[in-house]
MIDOSE-1310 file (N, C-alpha, C; in nm, 2 decimals, decimal comma, always signed):
residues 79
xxxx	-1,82/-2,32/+5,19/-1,78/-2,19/+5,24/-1,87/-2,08/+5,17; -1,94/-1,99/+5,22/-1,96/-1,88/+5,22/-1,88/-1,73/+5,11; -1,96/-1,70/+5,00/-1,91/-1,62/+5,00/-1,95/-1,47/+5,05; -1,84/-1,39/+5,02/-1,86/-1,25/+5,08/-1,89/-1,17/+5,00
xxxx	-1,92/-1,08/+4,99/-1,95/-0,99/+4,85/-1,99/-0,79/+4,90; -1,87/-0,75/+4,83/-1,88/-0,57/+4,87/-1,98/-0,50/+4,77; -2,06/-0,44/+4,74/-2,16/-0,37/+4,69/-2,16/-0,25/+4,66; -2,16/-0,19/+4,60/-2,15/-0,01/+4,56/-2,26/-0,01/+4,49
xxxx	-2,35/+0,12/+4,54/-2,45/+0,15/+4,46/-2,43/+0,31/+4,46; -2,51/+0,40/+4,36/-2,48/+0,52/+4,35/-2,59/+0,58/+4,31; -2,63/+0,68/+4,41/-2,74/+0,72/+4,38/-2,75/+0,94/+4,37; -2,78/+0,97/+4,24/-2,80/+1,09/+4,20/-2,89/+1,16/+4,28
xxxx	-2,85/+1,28/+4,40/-2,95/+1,38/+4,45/-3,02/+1,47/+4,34; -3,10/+1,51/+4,41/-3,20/+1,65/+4,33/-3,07/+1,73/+4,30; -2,96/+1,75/+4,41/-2,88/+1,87/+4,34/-2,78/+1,84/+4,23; -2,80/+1,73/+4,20/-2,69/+1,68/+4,09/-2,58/+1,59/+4,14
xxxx	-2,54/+1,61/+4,26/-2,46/+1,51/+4,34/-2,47/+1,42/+4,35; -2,36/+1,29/+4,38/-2,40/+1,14/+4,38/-2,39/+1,14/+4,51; -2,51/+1,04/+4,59/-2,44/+0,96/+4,73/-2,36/+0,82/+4,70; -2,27/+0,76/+4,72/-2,24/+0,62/+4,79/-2,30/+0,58/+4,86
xxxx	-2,38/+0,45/+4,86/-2,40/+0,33/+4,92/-2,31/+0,23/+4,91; -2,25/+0,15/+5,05/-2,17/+0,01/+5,06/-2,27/-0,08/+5,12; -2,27/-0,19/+5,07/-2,36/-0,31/+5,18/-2,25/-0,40/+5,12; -2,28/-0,48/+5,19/-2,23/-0,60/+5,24/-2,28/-0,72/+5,27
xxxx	-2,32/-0,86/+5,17/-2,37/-0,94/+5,13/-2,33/-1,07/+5,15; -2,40/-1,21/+5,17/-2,32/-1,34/+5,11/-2,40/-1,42/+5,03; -2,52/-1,31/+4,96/-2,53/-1,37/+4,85/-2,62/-1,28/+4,79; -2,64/-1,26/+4,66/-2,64/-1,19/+4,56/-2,79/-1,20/+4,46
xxxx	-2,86/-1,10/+4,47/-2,98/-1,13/+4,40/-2,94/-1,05/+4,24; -3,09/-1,08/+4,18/-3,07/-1,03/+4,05/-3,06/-0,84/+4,04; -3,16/-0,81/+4,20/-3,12/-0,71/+4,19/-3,03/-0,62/+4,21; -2,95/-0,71/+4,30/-2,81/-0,64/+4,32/-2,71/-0,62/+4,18
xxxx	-2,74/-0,75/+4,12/-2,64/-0,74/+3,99/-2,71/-0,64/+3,91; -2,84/-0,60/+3,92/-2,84/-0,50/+3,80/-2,81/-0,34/+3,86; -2,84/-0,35/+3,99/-2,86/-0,19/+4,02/-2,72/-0,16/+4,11; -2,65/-0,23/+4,18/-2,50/-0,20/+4,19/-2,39/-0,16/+4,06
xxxx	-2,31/-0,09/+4,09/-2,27/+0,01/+4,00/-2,10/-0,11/+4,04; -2,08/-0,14/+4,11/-1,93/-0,26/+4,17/-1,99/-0,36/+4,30; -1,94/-0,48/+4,26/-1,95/-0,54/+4,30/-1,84/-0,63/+4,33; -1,77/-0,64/+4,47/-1,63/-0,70/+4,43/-1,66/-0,89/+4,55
xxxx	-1,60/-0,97/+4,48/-1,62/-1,13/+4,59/-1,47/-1,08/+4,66; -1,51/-1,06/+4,80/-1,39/-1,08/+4,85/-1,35/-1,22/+4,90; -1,41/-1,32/+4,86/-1,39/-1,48/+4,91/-1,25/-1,45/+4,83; -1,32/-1,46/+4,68/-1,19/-1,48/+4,56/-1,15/-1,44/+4,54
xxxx	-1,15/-1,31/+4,51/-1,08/-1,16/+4,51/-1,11/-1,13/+4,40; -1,24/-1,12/+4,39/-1,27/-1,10/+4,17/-1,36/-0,98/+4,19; -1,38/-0,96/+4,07/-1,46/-0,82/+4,02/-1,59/-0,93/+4,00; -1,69/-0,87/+4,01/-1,78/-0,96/+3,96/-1,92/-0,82/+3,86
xxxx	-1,89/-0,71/+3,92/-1,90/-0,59/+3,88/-1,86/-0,48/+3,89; -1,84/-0,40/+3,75/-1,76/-0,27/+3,79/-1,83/-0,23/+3,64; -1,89/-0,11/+3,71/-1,91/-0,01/+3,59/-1,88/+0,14/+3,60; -1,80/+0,14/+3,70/-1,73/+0,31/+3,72/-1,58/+0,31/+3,67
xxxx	-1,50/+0,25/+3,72/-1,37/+0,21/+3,60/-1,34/+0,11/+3,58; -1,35/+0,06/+3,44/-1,34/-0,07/+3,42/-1,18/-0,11/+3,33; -1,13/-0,03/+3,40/-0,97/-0,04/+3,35/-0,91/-0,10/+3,50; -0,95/-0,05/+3,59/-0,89/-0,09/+3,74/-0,94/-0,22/+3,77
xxxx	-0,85/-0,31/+3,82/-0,81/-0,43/+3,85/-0,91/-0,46/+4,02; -0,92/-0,59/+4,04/-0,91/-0,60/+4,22/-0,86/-0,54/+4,29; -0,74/-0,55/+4,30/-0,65/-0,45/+4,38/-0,69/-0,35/+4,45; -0,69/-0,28/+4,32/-0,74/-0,11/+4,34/-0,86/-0,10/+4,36
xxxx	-0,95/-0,14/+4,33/-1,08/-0,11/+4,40/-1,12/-0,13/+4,48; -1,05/-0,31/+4,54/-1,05/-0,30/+4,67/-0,96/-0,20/+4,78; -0,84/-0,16/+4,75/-0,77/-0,08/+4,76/-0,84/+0,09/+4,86; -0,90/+0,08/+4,73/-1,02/+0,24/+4,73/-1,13/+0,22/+4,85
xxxx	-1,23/+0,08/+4,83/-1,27/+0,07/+4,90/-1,27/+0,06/+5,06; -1,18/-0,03/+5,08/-1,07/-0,03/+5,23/-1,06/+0,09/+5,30; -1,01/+0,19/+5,19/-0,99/+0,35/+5,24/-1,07/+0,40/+5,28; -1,22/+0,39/+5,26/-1,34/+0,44/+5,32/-1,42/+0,36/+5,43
xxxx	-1,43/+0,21/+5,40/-1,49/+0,14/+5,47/-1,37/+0,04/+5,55; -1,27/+0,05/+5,61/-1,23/-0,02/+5,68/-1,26/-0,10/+5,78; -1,34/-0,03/+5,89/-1,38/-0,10/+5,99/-1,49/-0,19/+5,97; -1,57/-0,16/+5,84/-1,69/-0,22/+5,81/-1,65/-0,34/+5,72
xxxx	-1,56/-0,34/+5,65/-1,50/-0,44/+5,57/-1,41/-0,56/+5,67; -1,36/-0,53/+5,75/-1,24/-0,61/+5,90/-1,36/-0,64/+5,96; -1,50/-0,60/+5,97/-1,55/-0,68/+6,05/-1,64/-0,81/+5,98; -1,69/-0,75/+5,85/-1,80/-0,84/+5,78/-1,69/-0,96/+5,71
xxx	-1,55/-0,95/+5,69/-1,46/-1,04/+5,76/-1,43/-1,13/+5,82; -1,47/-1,12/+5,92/-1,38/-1,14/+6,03/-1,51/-1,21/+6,11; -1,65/-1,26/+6,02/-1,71/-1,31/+6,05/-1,75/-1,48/+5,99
């Protein structure tokens, strides 16, 4: 089986502001693990990175994430 894997990257504009990046993976290079900021396996439901709160659980970050990316998460899913 295949795993799945959600991605957060975060990247600083010229004005000081962050953008979000989500991708969506089923398998994981070195440079994902260094330059993603969260990385959650939704096969297993683990953290495999998190460096924005690292007090929050699976749950919740999948939680968080869902709330923004739903349709994109139900579909990469649902494949």
């Amino acid at each position: 089986m295949k795993k799945k894997y959600l991605l957060v990257f975060y990247f600083q504009k010229k004005n000081g502001k962050h953008d979000e990046f989500t991708e969506f993976k089923e398998h994981l290079s070195n440079l994902d693990l260094d330059q993603a900021k969260v990385i959650l396996n939704l096969t297993d439901k683990a953290i495999v990175k998190n460096e924005l709160n690292v007090q929050a659980d699976y749950k919740t970050l999948f939680k968080y994430y869902r709330s923004v990316n739903k349709d994109k998460i139900n579909e990469f899913l649902s494949r």
